[in-house]
PAZAPA-4460 file (N, C-alpha, C; in steps of 0.05 Angstrom, whole numbers, plus 32768, in hexadecimal, padded with zeros to 4 digits):
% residues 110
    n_x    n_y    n_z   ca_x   ca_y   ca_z    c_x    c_y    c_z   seq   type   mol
   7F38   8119   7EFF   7F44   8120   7F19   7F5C   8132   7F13     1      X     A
   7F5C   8146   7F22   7F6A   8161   7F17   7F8D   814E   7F2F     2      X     A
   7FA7   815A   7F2A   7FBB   814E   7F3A   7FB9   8155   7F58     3      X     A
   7FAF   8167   7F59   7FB1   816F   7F7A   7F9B   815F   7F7E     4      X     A
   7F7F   815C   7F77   7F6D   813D   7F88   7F84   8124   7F86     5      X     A
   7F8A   811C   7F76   7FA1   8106   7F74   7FA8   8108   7F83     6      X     A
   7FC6   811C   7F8D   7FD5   811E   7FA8   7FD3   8113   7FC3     7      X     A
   7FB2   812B   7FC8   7FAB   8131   7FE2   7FA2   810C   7FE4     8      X     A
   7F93   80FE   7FD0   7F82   80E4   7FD3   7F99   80C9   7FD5     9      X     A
   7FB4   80D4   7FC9   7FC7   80BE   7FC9   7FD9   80C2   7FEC    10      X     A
   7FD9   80D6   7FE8   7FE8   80E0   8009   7FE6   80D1   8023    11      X     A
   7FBE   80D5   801B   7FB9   80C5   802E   7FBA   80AA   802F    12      X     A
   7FB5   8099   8014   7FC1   807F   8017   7FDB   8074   8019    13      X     A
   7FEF   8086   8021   8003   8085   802A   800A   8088   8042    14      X     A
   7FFB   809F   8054   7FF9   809F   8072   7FED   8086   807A    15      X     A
   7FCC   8086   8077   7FC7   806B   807A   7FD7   8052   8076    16      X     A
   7FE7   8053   8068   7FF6   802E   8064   800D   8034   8077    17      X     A
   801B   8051   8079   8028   8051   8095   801E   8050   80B1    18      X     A
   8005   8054   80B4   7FF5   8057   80CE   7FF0   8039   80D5    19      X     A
   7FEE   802A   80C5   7FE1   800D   80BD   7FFF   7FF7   80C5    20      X     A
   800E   8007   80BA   802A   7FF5   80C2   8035   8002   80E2    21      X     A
   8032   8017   80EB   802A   801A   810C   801E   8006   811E    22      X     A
   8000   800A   8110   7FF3   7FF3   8120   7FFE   7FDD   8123    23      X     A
   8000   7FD2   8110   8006   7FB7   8107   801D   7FB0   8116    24      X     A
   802F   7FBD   811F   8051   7FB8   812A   8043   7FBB   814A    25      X     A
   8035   7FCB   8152   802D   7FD1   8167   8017   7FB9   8171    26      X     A
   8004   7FB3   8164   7FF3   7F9B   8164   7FFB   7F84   8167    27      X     A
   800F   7F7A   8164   8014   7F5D   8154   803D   7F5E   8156    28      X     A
   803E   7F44   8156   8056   7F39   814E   8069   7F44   8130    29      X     A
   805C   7F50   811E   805E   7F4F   8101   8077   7F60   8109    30      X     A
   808A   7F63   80F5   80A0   7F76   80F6   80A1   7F7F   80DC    31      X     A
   808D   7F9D   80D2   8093   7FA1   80BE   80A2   7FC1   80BC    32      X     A
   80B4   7FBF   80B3   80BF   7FE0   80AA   80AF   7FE6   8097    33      X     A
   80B0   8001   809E   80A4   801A   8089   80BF   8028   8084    34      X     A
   80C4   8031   8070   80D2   8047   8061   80C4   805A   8051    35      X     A
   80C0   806C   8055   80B8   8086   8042   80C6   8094   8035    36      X     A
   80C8   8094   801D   80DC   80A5   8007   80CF   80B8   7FFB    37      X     A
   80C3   80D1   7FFF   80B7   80DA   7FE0   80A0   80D3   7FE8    38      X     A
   8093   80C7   7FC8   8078   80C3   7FCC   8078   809F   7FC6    39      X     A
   8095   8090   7FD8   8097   8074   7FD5   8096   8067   7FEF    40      X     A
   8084   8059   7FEF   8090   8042   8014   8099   802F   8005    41      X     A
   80AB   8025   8020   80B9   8008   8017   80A5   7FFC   8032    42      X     A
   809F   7FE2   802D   809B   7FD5   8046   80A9   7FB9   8050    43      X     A
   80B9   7FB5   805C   80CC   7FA5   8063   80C7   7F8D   8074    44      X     A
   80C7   7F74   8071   80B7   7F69   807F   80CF   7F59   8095    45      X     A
   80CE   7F47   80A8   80E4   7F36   80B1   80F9   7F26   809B    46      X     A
   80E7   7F1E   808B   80EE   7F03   807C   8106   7F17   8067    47      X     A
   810B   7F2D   8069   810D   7F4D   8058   8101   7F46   8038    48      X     A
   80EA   7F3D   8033   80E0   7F3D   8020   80CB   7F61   8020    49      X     A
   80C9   7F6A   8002   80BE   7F89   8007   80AC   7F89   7FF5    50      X     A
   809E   7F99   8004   8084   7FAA   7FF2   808A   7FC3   7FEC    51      X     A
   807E   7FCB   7FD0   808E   7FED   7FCE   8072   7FF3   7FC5    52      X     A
   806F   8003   7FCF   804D   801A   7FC4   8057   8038   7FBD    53      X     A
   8056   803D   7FAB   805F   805C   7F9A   8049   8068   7F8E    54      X     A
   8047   8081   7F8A   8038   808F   7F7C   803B   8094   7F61    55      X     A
   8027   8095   7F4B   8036   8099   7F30   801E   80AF   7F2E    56      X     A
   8034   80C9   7F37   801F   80DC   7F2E   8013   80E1   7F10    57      X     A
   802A   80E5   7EFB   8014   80EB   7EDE   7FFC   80D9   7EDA    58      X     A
   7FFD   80C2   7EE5   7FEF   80A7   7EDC   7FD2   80B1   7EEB    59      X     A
   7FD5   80BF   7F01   7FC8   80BC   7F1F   7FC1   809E   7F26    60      X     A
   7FCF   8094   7F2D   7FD4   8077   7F31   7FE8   806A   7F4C    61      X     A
   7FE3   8059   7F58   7FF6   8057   7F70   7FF9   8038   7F66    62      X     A
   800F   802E   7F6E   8029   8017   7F62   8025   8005   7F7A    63      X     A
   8024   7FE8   7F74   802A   7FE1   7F8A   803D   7FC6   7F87    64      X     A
   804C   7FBF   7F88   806C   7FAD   7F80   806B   7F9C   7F9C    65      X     A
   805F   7F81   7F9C   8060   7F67   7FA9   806D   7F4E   7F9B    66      X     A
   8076   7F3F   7FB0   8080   7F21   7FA1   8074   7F14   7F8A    67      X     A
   8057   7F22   7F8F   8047   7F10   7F78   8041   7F25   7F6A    68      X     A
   804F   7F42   7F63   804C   7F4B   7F48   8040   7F61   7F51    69      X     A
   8040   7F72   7F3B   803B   7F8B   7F43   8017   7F9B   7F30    70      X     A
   8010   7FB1   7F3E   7FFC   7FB5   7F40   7FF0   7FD0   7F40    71      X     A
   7FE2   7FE2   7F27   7FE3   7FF5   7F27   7FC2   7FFE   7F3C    72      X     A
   7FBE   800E   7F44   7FA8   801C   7F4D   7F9A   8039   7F40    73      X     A
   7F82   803E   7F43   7F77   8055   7F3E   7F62   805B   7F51    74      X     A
   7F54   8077   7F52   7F47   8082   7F67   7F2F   8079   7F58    75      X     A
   7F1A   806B   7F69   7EFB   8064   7F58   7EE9   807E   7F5A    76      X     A
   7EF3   8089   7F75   7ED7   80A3   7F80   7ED8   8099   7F98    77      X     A
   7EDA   807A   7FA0   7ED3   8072   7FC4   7EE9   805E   7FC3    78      X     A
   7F00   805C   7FAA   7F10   8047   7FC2   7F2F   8049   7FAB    79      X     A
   7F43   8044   7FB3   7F53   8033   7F9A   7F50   801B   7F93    80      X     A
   7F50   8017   7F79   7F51   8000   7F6A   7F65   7FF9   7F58    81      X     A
   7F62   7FDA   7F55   7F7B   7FDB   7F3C   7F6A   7FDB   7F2B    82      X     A
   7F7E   7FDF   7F18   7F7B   7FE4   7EF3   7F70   7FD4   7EE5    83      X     A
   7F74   7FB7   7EF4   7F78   7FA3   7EE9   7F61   7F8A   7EE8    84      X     A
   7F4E   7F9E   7F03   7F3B   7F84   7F14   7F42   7F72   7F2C    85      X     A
   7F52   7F7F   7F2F   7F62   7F6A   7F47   7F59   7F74   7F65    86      X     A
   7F43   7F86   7F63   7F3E   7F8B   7F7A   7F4D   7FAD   7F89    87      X     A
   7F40   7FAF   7FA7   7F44   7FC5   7FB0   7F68   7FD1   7FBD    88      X     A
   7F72   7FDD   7FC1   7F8A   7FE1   7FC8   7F8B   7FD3   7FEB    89      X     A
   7F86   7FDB   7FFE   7F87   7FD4   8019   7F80   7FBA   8013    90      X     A
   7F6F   7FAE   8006   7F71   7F8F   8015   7F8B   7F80   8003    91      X     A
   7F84   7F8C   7FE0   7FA7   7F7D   7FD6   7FBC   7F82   7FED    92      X     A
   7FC4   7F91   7FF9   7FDB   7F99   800D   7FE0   7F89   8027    93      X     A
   7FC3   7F88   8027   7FC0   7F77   803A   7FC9   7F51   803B    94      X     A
   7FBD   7F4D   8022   7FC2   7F37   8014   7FE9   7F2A   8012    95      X     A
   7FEB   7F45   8006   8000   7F3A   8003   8017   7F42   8013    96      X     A
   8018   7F56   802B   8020   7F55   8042   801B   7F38   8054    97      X     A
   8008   7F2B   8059   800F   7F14   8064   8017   7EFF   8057    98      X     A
   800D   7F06   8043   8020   7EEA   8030   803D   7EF3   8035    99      X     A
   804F   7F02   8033   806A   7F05   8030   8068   7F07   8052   100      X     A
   8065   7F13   8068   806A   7F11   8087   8065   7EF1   808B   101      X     A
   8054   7EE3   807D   804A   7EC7   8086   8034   7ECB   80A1   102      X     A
   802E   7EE3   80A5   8018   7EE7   80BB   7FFF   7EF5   80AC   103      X     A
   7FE5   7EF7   80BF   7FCF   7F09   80B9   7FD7   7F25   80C2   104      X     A
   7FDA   7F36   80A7   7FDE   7F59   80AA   7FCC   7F69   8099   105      X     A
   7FBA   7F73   80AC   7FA4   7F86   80A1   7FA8   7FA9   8099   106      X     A
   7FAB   7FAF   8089   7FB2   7FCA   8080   7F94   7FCF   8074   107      X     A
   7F89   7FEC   8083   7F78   7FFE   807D   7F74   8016   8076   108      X     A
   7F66   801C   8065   7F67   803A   8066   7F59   8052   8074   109      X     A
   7F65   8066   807F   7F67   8075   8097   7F42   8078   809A   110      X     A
***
């Protein structure tokens, strides 16, 4: 994957997790902030416990830093995944967005 596929493919998993935290505030009770830095969200929850999702461009890899630890991703061809086996990016986020809100929060990609 040449850096500009990286970019354009991480970009959008960053719109999407902002579009997703729209819904979600708009949908539902949930009170989550978004912050966008760069190529970093913070996601802020009531309880102010946070999720940070960053890009690591040399790696082409996207970061994801939850209560229960953190979590690298890569592009398969049809989805992100972690590194590690731990499964797809949107539903980890998902996962562990309601674990830290203490509610059900569904984050998708666009």
């Amino acid at each position: 994957m040449t850096d500009p596929e990286f970019m354009s493919l991480a970009e959008s998993l960053l719109r999407a997790l902002e579009l997703s935290c729209d819904r979600i505030n708009d949908e539902s009770d949930a009170d989550v902030d978004n912050q966008r830095v760069g190529s970093m969200v913070t996601l802020t929850f009531a309880n102010r416990s946070q999720i940070i999702v960053n890009l690591q461009k040399p790696l082409h890899e996207v970061w994801m830093a939850a209560k229960s630890g953190g979590y690298h991703y890569k592009w398969s061809g049809t989805e992100w995944l972690d590194t590690k086996g731990q499964g797809e990016f949107f539903a980890a986020l998902s996962a562990n967005a309601s674990q830290q809100a203490g509610m059900t929060l569904v984050f998708k990609p666009v």
